[in-house]
py3Dmol code that shows the C-alpha trace and the ligand (Angstrom):
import py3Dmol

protein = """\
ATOM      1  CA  UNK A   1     254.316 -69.894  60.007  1.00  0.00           C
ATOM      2  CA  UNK A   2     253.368 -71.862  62.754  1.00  0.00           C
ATOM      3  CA  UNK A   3     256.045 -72.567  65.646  1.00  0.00           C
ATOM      4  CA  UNK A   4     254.723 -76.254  66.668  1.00  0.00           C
ATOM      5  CA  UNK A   5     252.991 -74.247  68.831  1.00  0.00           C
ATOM      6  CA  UNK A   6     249.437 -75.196  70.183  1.00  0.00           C
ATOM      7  CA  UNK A   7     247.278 -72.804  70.520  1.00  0.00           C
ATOM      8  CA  UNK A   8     243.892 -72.136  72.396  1.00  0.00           C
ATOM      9  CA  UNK A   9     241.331 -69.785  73.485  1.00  0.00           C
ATOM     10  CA  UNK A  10     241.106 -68.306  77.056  1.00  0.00           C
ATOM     11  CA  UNK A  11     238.136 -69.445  78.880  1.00  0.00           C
ATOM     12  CA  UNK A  12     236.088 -66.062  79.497  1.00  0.00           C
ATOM     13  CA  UNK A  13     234.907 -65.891  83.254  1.00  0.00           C
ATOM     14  CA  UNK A  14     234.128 -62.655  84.339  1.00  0.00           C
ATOM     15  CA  UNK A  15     229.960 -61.381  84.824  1.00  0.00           C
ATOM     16  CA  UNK A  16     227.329 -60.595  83.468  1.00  0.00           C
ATOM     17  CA  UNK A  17     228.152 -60.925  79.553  1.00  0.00           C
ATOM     18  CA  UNK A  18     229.819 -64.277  78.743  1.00  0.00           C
ATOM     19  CA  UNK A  19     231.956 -63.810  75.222  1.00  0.00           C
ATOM     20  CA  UNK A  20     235.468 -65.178  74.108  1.00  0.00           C
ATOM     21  CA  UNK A  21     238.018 -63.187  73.978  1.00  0.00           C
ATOM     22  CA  UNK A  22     239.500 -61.565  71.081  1.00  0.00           C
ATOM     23  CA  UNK A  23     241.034 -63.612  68.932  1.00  0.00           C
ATOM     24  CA  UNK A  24     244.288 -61.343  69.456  1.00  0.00           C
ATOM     25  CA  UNK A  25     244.351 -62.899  73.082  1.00  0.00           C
ATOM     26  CA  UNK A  26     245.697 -66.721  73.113  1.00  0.00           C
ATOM     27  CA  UNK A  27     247.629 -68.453  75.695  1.00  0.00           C
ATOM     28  CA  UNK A  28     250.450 -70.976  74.601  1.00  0.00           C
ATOM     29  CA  UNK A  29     249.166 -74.796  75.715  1.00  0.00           C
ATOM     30  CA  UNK A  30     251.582 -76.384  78.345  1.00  0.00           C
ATOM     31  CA  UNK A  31     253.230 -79.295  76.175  1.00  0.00           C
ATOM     32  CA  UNK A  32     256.975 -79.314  75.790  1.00  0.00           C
ATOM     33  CA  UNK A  33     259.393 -81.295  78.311  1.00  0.00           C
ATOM     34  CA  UNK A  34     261.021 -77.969  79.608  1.00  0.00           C
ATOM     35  CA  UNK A  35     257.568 -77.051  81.040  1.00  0.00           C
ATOM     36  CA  UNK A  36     257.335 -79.870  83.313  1.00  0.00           C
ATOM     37  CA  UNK A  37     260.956 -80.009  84.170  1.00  0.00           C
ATOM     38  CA  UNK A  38     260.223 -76.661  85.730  1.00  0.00           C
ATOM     39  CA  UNK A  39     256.908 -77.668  86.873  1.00  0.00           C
ATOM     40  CA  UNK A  40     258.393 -80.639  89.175  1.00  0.00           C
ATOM     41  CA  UNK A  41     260.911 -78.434  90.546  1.00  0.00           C
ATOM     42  CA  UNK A  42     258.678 -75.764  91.657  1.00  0.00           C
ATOM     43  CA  UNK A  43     256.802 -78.669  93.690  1.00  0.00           C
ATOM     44  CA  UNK A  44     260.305 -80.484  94.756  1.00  0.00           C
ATOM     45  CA  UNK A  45     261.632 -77.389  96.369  1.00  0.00           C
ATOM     46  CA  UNK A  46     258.131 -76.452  98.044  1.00  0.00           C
ATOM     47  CA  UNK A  47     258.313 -73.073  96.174  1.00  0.00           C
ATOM     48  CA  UNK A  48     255.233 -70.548  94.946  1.00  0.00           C
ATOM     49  CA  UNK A  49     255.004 -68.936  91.589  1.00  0.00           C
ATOM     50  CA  UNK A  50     252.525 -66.124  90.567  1.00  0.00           C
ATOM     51  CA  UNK A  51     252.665 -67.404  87.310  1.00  0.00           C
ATOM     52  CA  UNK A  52     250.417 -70.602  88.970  1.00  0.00           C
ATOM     53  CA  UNK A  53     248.825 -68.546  92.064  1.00  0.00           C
ATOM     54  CA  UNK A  54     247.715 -65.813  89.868  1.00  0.00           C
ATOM     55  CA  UNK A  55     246.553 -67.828  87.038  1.00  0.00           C
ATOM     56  CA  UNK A  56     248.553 -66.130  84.481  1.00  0.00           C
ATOM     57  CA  UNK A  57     247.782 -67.216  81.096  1.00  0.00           C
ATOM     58  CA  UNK A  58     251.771 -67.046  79.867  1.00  0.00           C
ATOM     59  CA  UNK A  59     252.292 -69.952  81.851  1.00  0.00           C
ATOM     60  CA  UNK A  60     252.861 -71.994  78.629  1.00  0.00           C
ATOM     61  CA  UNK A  61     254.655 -70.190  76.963  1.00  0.00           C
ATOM     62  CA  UNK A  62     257.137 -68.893  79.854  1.00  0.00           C
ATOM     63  CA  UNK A  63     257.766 -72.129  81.447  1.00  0.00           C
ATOM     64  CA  UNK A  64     258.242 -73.731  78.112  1.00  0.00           C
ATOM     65  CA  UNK A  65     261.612 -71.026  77.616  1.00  0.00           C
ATOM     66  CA  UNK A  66     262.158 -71.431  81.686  1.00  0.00           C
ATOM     67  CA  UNK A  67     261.022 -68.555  82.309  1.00  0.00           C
ATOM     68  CA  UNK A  68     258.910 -68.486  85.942  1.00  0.00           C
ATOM     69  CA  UNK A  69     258.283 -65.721  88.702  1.00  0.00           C
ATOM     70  CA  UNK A  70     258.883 -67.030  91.840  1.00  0.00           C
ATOM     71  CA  UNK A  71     256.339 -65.810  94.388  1.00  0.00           C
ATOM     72  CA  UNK A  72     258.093 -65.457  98.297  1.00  0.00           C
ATOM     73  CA  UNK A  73     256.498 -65.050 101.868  1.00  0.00           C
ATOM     74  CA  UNK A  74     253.802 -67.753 100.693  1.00  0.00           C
ATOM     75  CA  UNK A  75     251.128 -68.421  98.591  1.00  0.00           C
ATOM     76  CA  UNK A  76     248.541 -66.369 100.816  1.00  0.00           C
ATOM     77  CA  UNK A  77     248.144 -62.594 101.075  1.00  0.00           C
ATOM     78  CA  UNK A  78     246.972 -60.260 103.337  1.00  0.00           C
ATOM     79  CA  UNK A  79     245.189 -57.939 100.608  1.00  0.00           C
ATOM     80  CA  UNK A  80     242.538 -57.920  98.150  1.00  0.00           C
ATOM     81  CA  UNK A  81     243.018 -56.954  94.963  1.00  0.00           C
ATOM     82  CA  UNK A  82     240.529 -56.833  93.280  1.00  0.00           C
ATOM     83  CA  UNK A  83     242.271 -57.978  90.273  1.00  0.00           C
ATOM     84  CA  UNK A  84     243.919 -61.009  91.631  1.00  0.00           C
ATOM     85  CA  UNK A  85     243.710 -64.760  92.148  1.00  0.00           C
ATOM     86  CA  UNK A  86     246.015 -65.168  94.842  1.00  0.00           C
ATOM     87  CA  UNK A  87     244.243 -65.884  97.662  1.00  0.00           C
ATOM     88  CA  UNK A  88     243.496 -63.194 100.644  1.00  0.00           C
ATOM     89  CA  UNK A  89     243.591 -64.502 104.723  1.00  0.00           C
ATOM     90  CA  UNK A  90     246.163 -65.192 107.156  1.00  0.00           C
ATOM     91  CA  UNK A  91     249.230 -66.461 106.091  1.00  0.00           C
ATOM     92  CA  UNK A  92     252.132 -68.427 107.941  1.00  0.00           C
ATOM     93  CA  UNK A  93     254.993 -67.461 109.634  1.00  0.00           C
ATOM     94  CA  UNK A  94     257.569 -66.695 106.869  1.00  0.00           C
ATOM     95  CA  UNK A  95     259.841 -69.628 106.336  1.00  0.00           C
ATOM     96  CA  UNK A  96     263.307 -68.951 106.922  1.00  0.00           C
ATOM     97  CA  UNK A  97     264.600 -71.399 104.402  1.00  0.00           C
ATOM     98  CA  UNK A  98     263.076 -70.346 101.607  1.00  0.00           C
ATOM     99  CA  UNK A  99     265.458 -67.782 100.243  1.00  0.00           C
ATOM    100  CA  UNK A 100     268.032 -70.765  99.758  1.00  0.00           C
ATOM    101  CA  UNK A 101     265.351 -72.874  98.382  1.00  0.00           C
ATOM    102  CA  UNK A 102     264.829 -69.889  95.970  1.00  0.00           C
ATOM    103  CA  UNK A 103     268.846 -69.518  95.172  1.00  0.00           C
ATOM    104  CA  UNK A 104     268.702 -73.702  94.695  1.00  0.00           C
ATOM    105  CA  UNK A 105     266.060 -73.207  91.487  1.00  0.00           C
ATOM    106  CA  UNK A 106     267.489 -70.205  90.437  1.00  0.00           C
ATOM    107  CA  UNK A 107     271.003 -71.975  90.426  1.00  0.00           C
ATOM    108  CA  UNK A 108     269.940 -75.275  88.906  1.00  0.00           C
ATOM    109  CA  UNK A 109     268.436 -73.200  86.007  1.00  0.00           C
ATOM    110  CA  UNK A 110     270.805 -71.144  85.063  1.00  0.00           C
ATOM    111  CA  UNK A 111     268.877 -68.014  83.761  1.00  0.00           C
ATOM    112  CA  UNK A 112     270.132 -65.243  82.340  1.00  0.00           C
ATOM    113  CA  UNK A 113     267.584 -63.177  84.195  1.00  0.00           C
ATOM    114  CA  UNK A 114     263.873 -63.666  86.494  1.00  0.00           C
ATOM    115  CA  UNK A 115     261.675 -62.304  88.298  1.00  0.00           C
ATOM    116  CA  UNK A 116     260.940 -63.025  91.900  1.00  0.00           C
ATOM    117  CA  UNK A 117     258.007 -61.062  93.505  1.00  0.00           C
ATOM    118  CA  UNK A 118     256.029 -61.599  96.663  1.00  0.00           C
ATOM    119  CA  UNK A 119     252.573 -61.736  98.604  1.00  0.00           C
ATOM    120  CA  UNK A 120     251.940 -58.903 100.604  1.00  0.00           C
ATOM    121  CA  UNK A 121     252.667 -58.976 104.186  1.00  0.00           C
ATOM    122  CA  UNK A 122     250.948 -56.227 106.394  1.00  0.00           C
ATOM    123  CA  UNK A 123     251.045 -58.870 108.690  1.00  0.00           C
ATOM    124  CA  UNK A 124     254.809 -58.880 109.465  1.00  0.00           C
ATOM    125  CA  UNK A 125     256.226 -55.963 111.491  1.00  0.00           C
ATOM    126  CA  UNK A 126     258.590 -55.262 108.180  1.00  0.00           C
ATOM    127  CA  UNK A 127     256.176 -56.024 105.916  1.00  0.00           C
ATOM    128  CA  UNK A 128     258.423 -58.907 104.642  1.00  0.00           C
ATOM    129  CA  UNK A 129     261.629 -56.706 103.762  1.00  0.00           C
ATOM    130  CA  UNK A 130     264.538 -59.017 106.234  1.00  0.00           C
ATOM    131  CA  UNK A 131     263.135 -61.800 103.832  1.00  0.00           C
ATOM    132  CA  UNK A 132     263.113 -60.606 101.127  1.00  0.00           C
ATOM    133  CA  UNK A 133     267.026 -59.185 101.962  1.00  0.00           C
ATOM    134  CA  UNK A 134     268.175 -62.823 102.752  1.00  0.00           C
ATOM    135  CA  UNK A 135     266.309 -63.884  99.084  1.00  0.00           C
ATOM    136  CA  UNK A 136     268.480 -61.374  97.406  1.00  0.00           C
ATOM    137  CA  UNK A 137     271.672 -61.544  98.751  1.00  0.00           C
ATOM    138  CA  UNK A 138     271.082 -65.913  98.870  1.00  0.00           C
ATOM    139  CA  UNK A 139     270.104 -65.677  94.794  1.00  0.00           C
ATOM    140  CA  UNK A 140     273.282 -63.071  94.356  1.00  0.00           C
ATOM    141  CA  UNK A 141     275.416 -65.358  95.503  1.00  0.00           C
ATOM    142  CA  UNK A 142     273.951 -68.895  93.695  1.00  0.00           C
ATOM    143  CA  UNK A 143     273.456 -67.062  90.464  1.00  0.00           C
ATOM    144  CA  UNK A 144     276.517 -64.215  89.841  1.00  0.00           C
ATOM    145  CA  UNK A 145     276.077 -63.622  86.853  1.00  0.00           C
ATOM    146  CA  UNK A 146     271.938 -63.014  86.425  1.00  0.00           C
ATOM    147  CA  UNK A 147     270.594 -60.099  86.191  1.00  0.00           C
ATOM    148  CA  UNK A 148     267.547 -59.961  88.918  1.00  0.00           C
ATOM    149  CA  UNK A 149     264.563 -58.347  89.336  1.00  0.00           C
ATOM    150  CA  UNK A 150     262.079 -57.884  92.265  1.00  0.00           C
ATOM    151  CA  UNK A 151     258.702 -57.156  91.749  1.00  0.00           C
ATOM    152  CA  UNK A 152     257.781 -55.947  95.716  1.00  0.00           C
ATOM    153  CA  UNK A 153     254.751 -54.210  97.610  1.00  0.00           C
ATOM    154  CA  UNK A 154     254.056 -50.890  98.884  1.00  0.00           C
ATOM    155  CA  UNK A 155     255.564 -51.586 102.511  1.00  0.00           C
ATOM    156  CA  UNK A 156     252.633 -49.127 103.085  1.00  0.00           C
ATOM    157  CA  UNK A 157     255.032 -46.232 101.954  1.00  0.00           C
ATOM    158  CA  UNK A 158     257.435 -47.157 104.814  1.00  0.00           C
ATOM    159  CA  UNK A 159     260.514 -45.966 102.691  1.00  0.00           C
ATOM    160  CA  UNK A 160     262.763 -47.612 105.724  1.00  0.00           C
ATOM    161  CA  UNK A 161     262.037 -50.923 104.607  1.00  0.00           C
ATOM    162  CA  UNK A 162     261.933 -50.279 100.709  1.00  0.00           C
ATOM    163  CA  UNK A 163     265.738 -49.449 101.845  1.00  0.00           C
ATOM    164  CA  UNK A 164     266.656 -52.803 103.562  1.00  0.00           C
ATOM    165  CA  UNK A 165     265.403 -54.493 100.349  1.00  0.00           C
ATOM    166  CA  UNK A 166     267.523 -52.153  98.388  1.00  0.00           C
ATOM    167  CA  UNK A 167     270.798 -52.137 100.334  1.00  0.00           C
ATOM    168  CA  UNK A 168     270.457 -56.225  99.298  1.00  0.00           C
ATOM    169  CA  UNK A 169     270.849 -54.603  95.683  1.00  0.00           C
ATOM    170  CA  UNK A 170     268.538 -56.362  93.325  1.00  0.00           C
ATOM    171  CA  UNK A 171     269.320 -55.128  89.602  1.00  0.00           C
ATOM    172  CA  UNK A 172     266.046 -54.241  89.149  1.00  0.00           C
ATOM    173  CA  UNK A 173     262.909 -52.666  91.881  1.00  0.00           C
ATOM    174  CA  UNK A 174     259.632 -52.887  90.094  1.00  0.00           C
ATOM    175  CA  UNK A 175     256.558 -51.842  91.669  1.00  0.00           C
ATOM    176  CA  UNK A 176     253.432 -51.791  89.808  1.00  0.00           C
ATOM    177  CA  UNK A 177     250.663 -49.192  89.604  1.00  0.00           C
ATOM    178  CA  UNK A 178     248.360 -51.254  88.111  1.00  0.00           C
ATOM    179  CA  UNK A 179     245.799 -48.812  87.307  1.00  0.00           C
ATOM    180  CA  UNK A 180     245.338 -44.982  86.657  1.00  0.00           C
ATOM    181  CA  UNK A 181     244.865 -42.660  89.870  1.00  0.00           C
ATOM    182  CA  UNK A 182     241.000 -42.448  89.459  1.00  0.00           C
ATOM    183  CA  UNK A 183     240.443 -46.114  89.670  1.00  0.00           C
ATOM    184  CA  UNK A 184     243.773 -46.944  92.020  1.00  0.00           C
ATOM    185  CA  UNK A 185     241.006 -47.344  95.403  1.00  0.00           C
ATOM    186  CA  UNK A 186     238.591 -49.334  93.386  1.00  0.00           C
ATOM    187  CA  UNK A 187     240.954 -51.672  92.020  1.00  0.00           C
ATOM    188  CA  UNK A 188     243.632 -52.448  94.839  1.00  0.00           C
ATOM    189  CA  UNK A 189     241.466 -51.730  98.069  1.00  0.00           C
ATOM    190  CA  UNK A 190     244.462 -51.265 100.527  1.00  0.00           C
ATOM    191  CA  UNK A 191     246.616 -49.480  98.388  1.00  0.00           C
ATOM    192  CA  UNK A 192     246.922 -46.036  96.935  1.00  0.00           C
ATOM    193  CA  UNK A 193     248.491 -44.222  94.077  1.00  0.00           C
ATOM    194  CA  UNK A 194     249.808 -41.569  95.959  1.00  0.00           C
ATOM    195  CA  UNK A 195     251.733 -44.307  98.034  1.00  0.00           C
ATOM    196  CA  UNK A 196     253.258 -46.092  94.947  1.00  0.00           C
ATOM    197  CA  UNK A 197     254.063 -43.235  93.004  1.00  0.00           C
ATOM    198  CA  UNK A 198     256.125 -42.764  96.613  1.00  0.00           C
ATOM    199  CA  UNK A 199     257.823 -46.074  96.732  1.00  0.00           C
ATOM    200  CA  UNK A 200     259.145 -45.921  92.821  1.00  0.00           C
ATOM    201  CA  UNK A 201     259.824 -42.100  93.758  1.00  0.00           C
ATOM    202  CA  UNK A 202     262.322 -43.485  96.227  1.00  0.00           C
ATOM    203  CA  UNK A 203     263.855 -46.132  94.276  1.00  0.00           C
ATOM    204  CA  UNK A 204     264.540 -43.777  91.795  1.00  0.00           C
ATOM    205  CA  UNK A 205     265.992 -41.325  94.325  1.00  0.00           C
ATOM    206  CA  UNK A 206     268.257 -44.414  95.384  1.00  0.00           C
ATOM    207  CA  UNK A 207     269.588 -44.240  91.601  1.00  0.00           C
ATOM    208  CA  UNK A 208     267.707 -47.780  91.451  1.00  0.00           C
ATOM    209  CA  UNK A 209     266.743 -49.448  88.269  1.00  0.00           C
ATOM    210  CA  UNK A 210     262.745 -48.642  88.559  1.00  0.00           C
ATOM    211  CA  UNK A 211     259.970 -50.841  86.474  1.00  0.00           C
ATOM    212  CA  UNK A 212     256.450 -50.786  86.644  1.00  0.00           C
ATOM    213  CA  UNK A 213     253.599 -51.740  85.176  1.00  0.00           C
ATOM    214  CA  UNK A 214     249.473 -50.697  84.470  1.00  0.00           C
ATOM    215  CA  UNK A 215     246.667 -52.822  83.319  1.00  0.00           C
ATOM    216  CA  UNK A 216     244.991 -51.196  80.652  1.00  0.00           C
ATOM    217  CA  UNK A 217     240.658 -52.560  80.661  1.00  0.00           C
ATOM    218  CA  UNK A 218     239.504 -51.428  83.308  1.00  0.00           C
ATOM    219  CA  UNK A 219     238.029 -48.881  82.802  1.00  0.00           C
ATOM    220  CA  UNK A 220     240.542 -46.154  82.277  1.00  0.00           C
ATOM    221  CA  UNK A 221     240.717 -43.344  80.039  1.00  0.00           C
ATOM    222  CA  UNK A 222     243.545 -43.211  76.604  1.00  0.00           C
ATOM    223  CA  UNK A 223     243.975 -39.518  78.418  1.00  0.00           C
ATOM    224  CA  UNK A 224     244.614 -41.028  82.036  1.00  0.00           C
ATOM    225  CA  UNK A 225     247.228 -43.483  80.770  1.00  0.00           C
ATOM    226  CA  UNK A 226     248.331 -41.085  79.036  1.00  0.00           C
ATOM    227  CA  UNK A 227     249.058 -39.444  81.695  1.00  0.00           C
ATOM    228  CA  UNK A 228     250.512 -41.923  84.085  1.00  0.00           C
ATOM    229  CA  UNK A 229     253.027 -42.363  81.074  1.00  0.00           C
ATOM    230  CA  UNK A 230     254.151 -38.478  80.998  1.00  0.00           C
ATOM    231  CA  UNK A 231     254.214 -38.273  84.784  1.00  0.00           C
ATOM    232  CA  UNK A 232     256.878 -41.747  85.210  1.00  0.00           C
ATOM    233  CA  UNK A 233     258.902 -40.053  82.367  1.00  0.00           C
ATOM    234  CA  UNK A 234     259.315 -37.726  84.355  1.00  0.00           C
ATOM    235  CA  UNK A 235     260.231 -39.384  87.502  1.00  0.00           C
ATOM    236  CA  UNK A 236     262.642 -41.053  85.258  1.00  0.00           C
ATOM    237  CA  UNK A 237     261.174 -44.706  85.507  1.00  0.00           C
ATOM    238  CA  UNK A 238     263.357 -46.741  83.462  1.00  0.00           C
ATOM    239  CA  UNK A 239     260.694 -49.749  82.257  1.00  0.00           C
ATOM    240  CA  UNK A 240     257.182 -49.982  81.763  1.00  0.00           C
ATOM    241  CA  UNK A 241     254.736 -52.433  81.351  1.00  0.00           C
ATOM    242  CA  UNK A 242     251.060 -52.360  79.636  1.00  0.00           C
ATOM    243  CA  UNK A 243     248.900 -55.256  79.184  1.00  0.00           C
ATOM    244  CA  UNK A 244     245.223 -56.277  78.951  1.00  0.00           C
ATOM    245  CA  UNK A 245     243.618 -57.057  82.200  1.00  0.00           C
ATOM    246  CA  UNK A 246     241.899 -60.486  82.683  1.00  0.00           C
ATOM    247  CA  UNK A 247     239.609 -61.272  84.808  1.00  0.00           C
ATOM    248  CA  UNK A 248     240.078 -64.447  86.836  1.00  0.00           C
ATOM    249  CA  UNK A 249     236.816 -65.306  87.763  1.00  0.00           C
ATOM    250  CA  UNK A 250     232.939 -63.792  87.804  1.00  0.00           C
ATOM    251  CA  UNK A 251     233.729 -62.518  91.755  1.00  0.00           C
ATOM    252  CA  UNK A 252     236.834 -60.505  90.254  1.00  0.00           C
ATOM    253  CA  UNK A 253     236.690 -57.370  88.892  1.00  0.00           C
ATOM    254  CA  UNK A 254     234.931 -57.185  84.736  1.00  0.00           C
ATOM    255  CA  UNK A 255     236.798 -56.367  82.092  1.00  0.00           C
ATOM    256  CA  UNK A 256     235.601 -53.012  80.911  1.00  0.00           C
ATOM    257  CA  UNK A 257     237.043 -53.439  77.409  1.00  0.00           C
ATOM    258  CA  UNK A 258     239.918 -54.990  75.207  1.00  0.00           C
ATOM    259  CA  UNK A 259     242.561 -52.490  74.272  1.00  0.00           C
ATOM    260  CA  UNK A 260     243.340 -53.453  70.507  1.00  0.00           C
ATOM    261  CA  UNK A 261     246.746 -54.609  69.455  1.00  0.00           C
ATOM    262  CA  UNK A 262     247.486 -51.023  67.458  1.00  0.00           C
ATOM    263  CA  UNK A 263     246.028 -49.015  70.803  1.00  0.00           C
ATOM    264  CA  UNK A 264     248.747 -50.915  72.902  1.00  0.00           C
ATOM    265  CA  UNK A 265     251.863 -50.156  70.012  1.00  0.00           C
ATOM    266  CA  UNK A 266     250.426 -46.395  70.307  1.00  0.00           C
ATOM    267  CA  UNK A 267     250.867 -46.377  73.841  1.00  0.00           C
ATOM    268  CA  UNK A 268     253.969 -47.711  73.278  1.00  0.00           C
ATOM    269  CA  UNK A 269     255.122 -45.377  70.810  1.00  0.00           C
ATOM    270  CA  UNK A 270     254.072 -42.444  72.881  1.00  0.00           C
ATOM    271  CA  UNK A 271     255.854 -43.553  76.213  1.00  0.00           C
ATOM    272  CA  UNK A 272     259.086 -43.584  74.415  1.00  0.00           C
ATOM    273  CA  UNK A 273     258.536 -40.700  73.035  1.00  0.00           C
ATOM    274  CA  UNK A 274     257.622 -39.235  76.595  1.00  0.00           C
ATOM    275  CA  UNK A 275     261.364 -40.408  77.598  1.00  0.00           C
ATOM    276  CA  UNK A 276     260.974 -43.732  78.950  1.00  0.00           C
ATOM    277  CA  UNK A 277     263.804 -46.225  77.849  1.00  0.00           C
ATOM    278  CA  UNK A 278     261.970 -49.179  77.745  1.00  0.00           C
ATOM    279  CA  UNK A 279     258.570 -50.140  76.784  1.00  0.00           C
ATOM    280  CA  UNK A 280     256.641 -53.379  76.631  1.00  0.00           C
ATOM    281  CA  UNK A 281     253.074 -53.409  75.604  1.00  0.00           C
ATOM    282  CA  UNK A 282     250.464 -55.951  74.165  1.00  0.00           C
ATOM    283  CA  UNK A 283     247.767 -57.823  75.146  1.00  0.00           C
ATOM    284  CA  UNK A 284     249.186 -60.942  77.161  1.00  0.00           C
ATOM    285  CA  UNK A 285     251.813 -58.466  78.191  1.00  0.00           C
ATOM    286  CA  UNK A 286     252.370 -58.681  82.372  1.00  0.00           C
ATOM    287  CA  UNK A 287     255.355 -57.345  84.749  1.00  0.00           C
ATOM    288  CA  UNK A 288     257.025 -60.350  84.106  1.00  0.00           C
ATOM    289  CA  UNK A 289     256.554 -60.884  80.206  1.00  0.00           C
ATOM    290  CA  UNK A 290     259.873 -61.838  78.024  1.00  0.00           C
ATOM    291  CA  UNK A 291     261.384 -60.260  81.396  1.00  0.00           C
ATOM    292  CA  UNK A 292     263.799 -62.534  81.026  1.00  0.00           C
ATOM    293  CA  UNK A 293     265.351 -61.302  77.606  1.00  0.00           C
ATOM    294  CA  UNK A 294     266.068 -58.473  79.162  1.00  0.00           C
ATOM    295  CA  UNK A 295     269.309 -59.033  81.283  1.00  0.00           C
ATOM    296  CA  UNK A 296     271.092 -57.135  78.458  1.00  0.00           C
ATOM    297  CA  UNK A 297     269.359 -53.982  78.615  1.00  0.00           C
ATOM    298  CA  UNK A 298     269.399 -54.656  82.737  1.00  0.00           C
ATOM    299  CA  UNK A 299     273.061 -54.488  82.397  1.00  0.00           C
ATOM    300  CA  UNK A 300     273.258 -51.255  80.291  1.00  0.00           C
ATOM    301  CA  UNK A 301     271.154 -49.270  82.568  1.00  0.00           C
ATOM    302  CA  UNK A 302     272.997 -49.801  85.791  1.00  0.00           C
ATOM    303  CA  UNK A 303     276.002 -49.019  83.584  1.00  0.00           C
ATOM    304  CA  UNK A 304     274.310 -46.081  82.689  1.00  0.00           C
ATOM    305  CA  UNK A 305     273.823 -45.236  86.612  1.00  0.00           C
ATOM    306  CA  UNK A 306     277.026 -45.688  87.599  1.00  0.00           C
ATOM    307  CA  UNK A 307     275.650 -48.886  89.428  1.00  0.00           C
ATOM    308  CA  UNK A 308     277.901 -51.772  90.236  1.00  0.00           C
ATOM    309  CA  UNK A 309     278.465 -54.158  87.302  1.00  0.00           C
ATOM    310  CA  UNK A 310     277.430 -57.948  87.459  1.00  0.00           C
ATOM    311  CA  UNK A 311     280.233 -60.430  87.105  1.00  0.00           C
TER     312      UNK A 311
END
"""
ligand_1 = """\
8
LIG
S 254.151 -63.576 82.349
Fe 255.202 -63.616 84.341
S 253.669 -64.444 85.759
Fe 252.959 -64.929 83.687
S 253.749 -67.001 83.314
Fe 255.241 -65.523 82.482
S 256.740 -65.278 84.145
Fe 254.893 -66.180 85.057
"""
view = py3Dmol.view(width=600, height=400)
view.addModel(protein, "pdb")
view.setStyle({"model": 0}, {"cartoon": {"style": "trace"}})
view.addModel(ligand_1, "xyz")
view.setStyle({"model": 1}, {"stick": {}})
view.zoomTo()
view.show()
C-alpha cells in the first residue's frame, strides 16, 4: 500500500558505465510541510547538515519525520574521502557560537534523539574536540531528555582528545569504518583502519556506547565483512551500520556492485549472531538512518553499562 509517498529514481553518476540503479534503491521526494519547516531553520540558524553537504539521498524521507544530522566545525573539510561530497580545502576558524545555535534547533524540535557529526579538522591543534565539548554539554542542557549521538573523526588516534569529547558524555560515540581493512587507504586517503579500530577500541574501554558503520560496494569481499563483523563483536561494539555505497559524482569513487536486499538481511543476521546488539542494514541504510527511533534502545544500553540515566 502506498504511504502518499512519492517516489523516484536516483540519478546514477558515477564512470564509465551509466545504468539506474536497482529498483530496490529509491529516495523519498522532498514534499511534505515538515521538510521545509526544517529546511528554513537549518538556513535561519546558519547551521550545516551532512544530510545536504553529503548529498544523502534520505533527505526526504528524514526531514519529512524531522529527522536531520547536524554537521559542526563547517561545511568544509580538511580530508578527502574518496567517498564523499563534502567539500575538501581550508576551512574557517571554528565559530564559537555554533554549539548554542546547535542546542537552539535541537531545542525548538524537540527530538527524541539525533545525530550531530562533524567535518574533519586536522587543521585545529585539537582536531575540533573543545568544540565539539561545548556542542555537547550546550545540546545536554537545551534538550534533557534526548538521547544523543555523535558521529566524530579519528583525531588521528590522539586518544587525549577522543577523551575531552567523552568527558562531555554524549549517549552515543560512533565512528565509522567505512570500509574493510584492504580497501581502508584507497577509500579514506588520510585515514587508516588500524587507527579507527583504535578510537572505537577506546570508547569502548571508556564503557562508552560505541556505533559504527561500513559501506558495503566497494569492492569488498562477503568474507572481509564478514570479518569486520566478528572482529567489532568482539570488541563489544554495541551498533552497526551497513548500507550500499553511492557514488556522488563521476570524480568519486565507482560503485563496484549493489549488495541485494537478502545479502544485506544475511549480514544482518550473522552480526547478531556474532554478538552485536544492534544491527541496521539495507540499501539506503547510512550512520544516521531511523537513528532517531532509537533513543529507546540508547537508553537500555547505558542502563546496561551502568552509565548515567537521562532525565
Ligand atoms: S540518513 Fe542521516 S544523513 Fe541521510 S538524510 Fe537521514 S539523517 Fe541525514
Amino acid at each position: 500500500m502506498s504511504d502518499g509517498s512519492e517516489r523516484l529514481h536516483l540519478p546514477v553518476l558515477e564512470a564509465p558505465v551509466r545504468r539506474r540503479h536497482p529498483e530496490w534503491i529509491r529516495a523519498t521526494l522532498p514534499s511534505k510541510p515538515a521538510y521545509f519547516e526544517v529546511r528554513n531553520m537549518v538556513r535561519e540558524l546558519k547551521l550545516n547538515t551532512v544530510c545536504e553537504s553529503a548529498s544523502c539521498p534520505n533527505i526526504g524521507e528524514c526531514w519529512t519525520r524531522r529527522a536531520l544530522t547536524i554537521m559542526i566545525l563547517g561545511d568544509i573539510c580538511t580530508r578527502s574521502c574518496r567517498f564523499c561530497d563534502v567539500p575538501t580545502g581550508r576551512p574557517l576558524p571554528a565559530d564559537p557560537d555554533e554549539p548554542r545555535r546547535v542546542a537552539e534547533m535541537l531545542g525548538r524540535l524537540s527530538l527524541e534523539h539525533t545525530v550531530i557529526t562533524c567535518v574533519d579538522r586536522d587543521d585545529l591543534p585539537d582536531f575540533g574536540a573543545a568544540h565539539w565539548a561545548e556542542t555537547i554539554r550546550r545540546v545536554k542542557e537545551a534538550c534533557p531528555q534526548m538521547t544523543l549521538e555523535i558521529l566524530a573523526g579519528d583525531f588521528k588516534g590522539k586518544t587525549e582528545h577522543v577523551d575531552i569529547v567523552l568527558d562531555a558524555d554524549p549517549d552515543v560515540f560512533a565512528h565509522n569504518l567505512e570500509t574493510v581493512p584492504r580497501l581502508s587507504r584507497q577509500v579514506r586517503v588520510q585515514a587508516s583502519y588500524p587507527r579507527s579500530y583504535k578510537i572505537l577500541e577506546h570508547a569502548r574501554k571508556r564503557d562508552a556506547v560505541t556505533k559504527t558503520g561500513l559501506m558495503l560496494g566497494l569492492g569488498e569481499t562477503r568474507e572481509e565483512v564478514e570479518a569486520v563483523l566478528t572482529e567489532l563483536a568482539g570488541l563489544g561494539v554495541d551498533i552497526v551500520t551497513l548500507g550500499q555505497y553511492l557514488a556522488p559524482s563521476k570524480s568519486h569513487l565507482p560503485i563496484e556492485r549493489y549488495v541485494h536486499p537478502t545479502e544485506f538481511a544475511e549480514l544482518e543476521q550473522f552480526a547478531l549472531a556474532a554478538g552485536i546488539t544492534h544491527v541496521v542494514a539495507g540499501p539506503l541504510v547510512r550512520s544516521s538512518y531511523h537513528a532517531d527511533g532509537q533513543a529507546a534502545l540508547v537508553r537500555d544500553l547505558r542502563a546496561a553499562k551502568g552509565l548515567a540515566p537521562i532525565s
